[in-house]
C-alpha positions, 0 to 999 in steps of 0.5 A: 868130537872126543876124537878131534879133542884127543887129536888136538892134544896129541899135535899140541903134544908133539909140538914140544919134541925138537924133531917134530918142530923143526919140520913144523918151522921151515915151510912156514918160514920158506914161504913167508921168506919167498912171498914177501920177496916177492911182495917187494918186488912187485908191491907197486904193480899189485897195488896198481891192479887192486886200485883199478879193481876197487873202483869197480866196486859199486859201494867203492866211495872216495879216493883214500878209500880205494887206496887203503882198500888196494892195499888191504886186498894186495897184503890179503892175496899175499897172506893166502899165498904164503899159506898156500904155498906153507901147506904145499911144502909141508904136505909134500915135504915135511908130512911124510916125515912127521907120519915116520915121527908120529906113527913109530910112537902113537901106531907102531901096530898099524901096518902100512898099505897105502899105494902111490903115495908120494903122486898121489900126495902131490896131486891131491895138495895140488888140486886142493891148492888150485881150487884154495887159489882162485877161491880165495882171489874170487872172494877178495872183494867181498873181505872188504864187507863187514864181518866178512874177514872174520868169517870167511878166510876161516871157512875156506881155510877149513876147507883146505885143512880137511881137502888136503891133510885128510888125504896126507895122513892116511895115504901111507897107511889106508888102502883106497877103500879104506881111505873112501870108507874113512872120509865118508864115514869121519868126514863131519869129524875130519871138517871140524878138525879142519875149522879147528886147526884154520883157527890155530892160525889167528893165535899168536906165535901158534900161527907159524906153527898153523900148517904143519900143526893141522897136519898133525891133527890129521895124522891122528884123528885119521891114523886113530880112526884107521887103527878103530875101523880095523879093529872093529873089523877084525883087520889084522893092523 
């Protein structure tokens, strides 16, 4: 957990250097610009389609209900976009950036070995995005449910922190059997770090910030655990 903390802080840290925030504050906005674009354009179909999906329901009661129920659901599904499609720009745009920014002031030692790291980035960020989608619309029946919002966005955005960051912020610097060594070895370390940074996203004015804030979070904690196993094993950084 001390590692998590010191990762937190340093992403906080880095937060505050006008290099690292405007990388930090584009994807966020693009996103957020393009779905509620989109939203306009398409708001009377989706409430449409969630209105004859509610009265499905078996608990689904009156009309105003199914109504305020469709609406809820629609702004939800549009939320998961705009953060889907916030990680993916910063996964595949911004991040590496932000590796150069961070590892040239906290790890200039640590030597660089990773292998296809732009494909691969690509279509790690893409899977985790696939599986992320069609996870969060299954689920939208059950946000209706009480304490249900609460707690699951937050776990599956967990989920998606750790899924597509961990391999992000290592990809350039580990090789394969290091990556695999890490994962297994810091994955409860990498979850809690996923569960910390989906939370960053309920905090006002921190949740623009929320996607490329847990990619700094995991350029840390996985850069920091790299430098530590190498050490450990008398790697040359």
């Amino acid at each position: 957990m001390l590692e998590v903390f010191a990762a937190l802080s340093k992403a906080l840290r880095d937060l505050t250097r006008p290099a690292v925030l405007w990388h930090a504050l584009w994807p966020p906005l693009a996103a957020l610009l393009l779905w509620t674009a989109i939203g306009f354009a398409a708001w009377a179909h989706g409430v449409a389609l969630m209105e004859r999906i509610v009265p499905g329901l078996p608990w689904a009661g009156w009309e105003w209900v199914a109504q305020w129920a469709a609406v809820f659901l629609l702004l939800a599904a549009f939320a998961a976009l705009t953060y889907i499609t916030a990680i993916l720009l910063v996964a595949v745009f911004a991040l590496p950036l932000l590796i150069n920014l961070v590892a040239a002031h906290d790890y200039p030692d640590l030597g660089r070995h990773g292998e296809n790291v732009f494909w691969g980035s690509l279509g790690n960020t893409l899977g985790a995005g696939a599986i992320f989608l069609i996870g969060s619309l299954a689920m939208l029946p059950l946000l209706l449910l009480p304490g249900a919002l609460l707690v699951l966005p937050l776990l599956w955005s967990a989920w998606l922190n750790q899924r597509a960051f961990r391999f992000d912020a290592l990809a350039e610097h580990a090789t394969p059997g290091e990556m695999q060594l890490l994962v297994r070895e810091d994955g409860r370390n990498f979850y809690m770090a996923g569960l910390a940074t989906a939370a960053a996203a309920y905090v006002p004015l921190l949740n623009l910030l929320a996607p490329a804030f847990a990619a700094l979070v995991f350029v840390h904690l996985g850069l920091a655990a790299l430098r530590r196993r190498r050490q450990e094993g008398g790697v040359v950084l």
